[in-house]
C-alpha positions as CSV (number, residue, x, y, z in Angstrom):
1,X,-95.0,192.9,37.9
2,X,-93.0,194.2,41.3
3,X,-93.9,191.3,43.8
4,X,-92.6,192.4,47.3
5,X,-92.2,189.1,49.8
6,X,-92.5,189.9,53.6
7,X,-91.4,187.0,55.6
8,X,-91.4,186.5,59.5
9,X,-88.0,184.7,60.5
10,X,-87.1,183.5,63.9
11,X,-83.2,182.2,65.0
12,X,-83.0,178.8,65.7
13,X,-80.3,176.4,66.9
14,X,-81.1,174.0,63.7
15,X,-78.7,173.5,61.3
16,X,-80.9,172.3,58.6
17,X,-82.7,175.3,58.5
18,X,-79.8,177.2,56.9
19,X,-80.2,174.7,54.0
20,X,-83.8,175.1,53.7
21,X,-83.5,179.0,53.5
22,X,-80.5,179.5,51.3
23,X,-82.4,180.4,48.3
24,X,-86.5,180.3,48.3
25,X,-87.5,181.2,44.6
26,X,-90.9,182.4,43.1
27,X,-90.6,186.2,42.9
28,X,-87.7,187.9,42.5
29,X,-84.3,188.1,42.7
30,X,-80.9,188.8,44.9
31,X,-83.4,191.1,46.7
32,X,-81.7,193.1,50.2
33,X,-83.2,191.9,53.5
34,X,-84.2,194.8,55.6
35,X,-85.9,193.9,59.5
36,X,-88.3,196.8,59.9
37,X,-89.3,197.4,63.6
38,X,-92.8,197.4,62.7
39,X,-95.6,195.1,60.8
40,X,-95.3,196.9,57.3
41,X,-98.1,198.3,56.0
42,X,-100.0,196.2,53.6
43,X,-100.3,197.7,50.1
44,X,-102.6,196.8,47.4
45,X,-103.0,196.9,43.7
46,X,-102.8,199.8,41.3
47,X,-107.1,200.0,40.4
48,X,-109.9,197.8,41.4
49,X,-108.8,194.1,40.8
50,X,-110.9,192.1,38.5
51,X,-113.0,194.1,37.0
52,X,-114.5,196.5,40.4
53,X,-113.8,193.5,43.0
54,X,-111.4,196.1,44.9
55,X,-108.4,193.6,47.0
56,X,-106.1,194.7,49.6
57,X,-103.3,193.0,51.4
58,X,-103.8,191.7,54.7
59,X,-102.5,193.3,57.5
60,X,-99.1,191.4,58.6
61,X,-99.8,189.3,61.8
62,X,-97.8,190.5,64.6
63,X,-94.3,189.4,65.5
64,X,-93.4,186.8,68.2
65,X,-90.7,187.2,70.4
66,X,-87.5,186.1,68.0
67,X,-89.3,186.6,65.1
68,X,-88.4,189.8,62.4
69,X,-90.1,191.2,58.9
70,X,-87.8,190.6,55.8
71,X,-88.8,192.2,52.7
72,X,-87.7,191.4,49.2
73,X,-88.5,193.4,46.1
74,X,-87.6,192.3,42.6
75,X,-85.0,194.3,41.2
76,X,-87.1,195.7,38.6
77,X,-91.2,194.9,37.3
78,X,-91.8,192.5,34.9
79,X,-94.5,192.5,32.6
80,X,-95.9,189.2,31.3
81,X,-96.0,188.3,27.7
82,X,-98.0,185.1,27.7
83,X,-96.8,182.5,24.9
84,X,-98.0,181.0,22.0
85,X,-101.2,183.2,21.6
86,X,-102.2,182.6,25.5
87,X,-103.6,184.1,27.7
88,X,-101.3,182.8,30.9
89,X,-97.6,182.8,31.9
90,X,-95.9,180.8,34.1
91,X,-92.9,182.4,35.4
92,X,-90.2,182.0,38.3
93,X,-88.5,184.5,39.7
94,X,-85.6,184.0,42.4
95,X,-85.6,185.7,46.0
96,X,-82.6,185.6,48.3
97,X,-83.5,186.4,51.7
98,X,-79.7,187.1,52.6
99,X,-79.7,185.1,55.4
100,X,-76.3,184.9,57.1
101,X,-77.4,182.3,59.5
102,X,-79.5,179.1,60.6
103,X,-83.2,180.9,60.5
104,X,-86.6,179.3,59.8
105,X,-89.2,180.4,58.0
106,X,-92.3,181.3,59.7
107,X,-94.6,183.1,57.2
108,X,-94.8,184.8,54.0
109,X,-96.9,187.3,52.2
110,X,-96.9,187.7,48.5
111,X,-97.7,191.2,47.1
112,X,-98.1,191.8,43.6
113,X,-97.6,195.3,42.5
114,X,-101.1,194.7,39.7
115,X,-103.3,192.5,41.3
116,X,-105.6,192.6,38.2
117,X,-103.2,190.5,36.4
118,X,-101.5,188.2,39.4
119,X,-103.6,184.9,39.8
120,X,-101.7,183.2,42.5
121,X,-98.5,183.3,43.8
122,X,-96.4,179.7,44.9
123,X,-93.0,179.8,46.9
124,X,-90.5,176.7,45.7
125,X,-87.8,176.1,48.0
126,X,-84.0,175.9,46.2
127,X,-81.5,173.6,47.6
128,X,-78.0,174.9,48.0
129,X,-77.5,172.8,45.2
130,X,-80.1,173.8,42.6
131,X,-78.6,177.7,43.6
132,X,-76.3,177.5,40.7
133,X,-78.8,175.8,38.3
134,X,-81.2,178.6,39.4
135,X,-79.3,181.5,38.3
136,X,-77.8,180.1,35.2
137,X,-81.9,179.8,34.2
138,X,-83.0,183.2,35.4
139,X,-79.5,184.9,33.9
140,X,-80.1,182.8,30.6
141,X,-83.7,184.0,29.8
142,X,-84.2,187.8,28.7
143,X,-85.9,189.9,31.4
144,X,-86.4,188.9,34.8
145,X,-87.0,185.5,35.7
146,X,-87.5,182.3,33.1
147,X,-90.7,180.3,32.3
148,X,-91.4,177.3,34.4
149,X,-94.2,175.4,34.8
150,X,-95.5,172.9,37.8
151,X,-92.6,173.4,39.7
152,X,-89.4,176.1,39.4
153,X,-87.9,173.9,36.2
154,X,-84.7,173.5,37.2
155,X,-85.2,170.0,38.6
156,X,-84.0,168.3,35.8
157,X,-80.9,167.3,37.6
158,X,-82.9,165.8,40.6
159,X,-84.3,164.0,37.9
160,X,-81.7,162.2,36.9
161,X,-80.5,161.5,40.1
162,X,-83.6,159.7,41.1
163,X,-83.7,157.8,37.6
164,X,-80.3,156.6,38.5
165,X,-80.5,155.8,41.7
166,X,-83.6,153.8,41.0
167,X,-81.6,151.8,38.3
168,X,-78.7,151.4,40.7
169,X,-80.9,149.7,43.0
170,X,-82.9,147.4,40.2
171,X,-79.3,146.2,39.0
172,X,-78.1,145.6,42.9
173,X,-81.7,143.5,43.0
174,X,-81.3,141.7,40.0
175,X,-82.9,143.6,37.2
176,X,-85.8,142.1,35.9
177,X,-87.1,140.3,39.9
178,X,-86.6,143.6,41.7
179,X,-89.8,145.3,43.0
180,X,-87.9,149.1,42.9
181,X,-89.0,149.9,39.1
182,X,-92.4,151.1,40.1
183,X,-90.3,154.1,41.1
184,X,-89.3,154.6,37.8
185,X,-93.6,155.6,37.4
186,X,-93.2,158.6,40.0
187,X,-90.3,159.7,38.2
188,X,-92.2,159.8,35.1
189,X,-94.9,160.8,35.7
190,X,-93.4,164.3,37.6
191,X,-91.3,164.8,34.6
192,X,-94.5,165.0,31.9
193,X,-96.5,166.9,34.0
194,X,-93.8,169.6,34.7
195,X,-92.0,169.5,31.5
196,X,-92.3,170.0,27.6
197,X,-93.2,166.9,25.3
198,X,-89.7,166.5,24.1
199,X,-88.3,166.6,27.5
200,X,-90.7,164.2,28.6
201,X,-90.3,162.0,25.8
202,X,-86.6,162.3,25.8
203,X,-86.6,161.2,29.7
204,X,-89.4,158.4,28.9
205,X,-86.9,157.1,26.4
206,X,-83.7,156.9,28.4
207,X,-86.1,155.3,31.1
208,X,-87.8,152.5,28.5
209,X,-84.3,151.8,27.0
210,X,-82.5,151.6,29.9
211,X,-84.8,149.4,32.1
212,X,-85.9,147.6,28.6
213,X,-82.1,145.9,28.5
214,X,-81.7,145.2,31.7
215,X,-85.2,142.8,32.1
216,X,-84.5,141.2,29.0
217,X,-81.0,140.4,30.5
218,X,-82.6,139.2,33.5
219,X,-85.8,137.9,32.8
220,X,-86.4,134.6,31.6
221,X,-87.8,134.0,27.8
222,X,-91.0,133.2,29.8
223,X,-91.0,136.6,31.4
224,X,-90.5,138.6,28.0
225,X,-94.3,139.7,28.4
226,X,-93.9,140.9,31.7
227,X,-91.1,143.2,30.7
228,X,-93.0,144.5,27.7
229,X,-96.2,145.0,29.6
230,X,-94.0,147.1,32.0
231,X,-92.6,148.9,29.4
232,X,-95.5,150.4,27.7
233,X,-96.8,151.0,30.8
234,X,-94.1,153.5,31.5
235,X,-94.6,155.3,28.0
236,X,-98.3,155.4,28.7
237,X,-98.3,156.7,31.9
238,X,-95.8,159.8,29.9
239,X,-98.1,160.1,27.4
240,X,-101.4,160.3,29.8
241,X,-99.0,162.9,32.0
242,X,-98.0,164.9,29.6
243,X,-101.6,165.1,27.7
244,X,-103.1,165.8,30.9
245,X,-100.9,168.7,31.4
246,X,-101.4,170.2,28.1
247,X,-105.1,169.9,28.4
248,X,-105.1,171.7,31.8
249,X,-103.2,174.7,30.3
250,X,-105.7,174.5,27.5
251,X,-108.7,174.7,29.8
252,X,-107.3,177.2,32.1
253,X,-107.0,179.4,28.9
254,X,-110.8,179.3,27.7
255,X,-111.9,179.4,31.7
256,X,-109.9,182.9,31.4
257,X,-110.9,183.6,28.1
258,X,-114.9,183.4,29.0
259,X,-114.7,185.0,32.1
260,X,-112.9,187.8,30.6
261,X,-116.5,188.1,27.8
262,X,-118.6,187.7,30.7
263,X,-117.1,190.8,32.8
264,X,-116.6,192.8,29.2
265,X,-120.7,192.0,28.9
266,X,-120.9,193.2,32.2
267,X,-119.2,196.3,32.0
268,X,-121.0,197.2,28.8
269,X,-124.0,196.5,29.3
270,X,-124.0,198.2,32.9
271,X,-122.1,201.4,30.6
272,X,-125.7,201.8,28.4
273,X,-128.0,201.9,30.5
274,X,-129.2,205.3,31.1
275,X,-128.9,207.3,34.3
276,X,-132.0,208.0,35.9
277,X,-132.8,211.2,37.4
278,X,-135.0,212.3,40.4
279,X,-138.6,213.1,40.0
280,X,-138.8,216.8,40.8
281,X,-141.7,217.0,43.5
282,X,-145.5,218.4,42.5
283,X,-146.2,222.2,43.1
């Protein structure tokens, strides 16, 4: 897959938007930026996408004053290899813009080189600070790119920032009485939705064991139910996150899987029929 990205960006006096456009990854990587004068052309896939439904880009909308066209190629295409016998794969690719200086974002086309194969397309913004974390993933995974799944997966940092911050704050609050470990649920419950079961249950662990000595410091004797009612709550709501994940990729795969019969059915049966020819007309 060669997935060109055509963004419209437009100077601005805000700083913050140097930050937000350091690094946007989903398609490719350490691509040039190249300001066209014109709208390019919109391209589309090499044969009819899915099975005779023929697709086409868009045409670009046209530029506002400020505004230019940035394109950004991958370096080379990538062809999937969907895991474990499936029929999907989830894959990041990083794309830097080459911005030099405070620019926003105003629009962005994705353009998949094989349409017949591309589902959909979603743009994750990198922090200056997830840049480094970002390249060691995509130069530590053979061929462009690395797998990820429900977001870029290289988060796990953030991660354990927010578990520790939230833990910072319980102990400030007095363990056991403060109201800030229902955090400690959102932080869960992103983690075993976007990663693996031993990721998630690792994370789930540190979580339950570290919260699990603090309200049994804290709590009184006549509390101790409290605290364990909290903690399997936590390793249920990992469990239910993670499951429900798993499912989803499951159910995405038979979706595929049938829809792929049907249109063979299709096709076939549309191949035998025979052609018919005109009646010649009566003498």
């Amino acid at each position: 897959m060669n997935h060109p990205i055509r963004g419209g960006l437009r100077s601005a006096a805000a700083a913050a938007a140097l930050a937000a456009l350091a690094l946007v990854g989903a398609c490719s990587t350490s691509g040039t930026a190249a300001p066209p004068a014109a709208p390019p052309a919109a391209s589309s896939s090499s044969g009819a996408s899915h099975a005779g439904h023929g697709w086409s880009a868009p045409p670009a909308a046209a530029l506002r004053p400020g505004e230019r066209f940035v394109n950004v190629t991958m370096p080379e295409p990538y062809t999937p290899a969907a895991p474990d016998g499936g029929t999907d794969e989830y894959r990041c690719f990083l794309v830097d813009p080459g911005l030099t200086g405070t620019a926003f974002l105003t629009g962005s086309q994705f353009l998949p080189q094989n349409a017949d194969i591309v589902h959909h397309a979603i743009f994750f913004r990198v922090d200056p600070a997830g840049v480094q974390a970002a390249r060691q993933a995509d130069a530590g995974t053979p061929g462009e790119g690395w797998r990820c799944f429900g977001d870029a997966g290289i988060g796990e940092s953030d991660r354990n920032a927010d578990i520790a911050v939230v833990t910072a704050l319980v102990l400030v609050q007095g363990g056991y009485p403060s109201p800030v470990f229902i955090f400690y649920f959102a932080a869960i419950v992103g983690i075993s939705v976007a990663f693996p079961t031993p990721i998630t249950g690792l994370y789930t662990s540190l979580v339950v064991g570290v919260y699990g000595v603090i309200s049994l410091a804290t709590a009184t004797t006549d509390e101790y139910p409290a605290v364990f009612t909290r903690l399997l709550t936590l390793t249920a709501v990992a469990v239910c996150g993670n499951l429900f994940a798993r499912h989803e990729a499951q159910r995405r795969e038979v979706a595929i899987r049938i829809h792929d019969e049907l249109l063979d059915e299709i096709e076939q049966g549309a191949s035998s029929q025979p052609e018919t020819q005109p009646a010649a007309p009566a003498s």
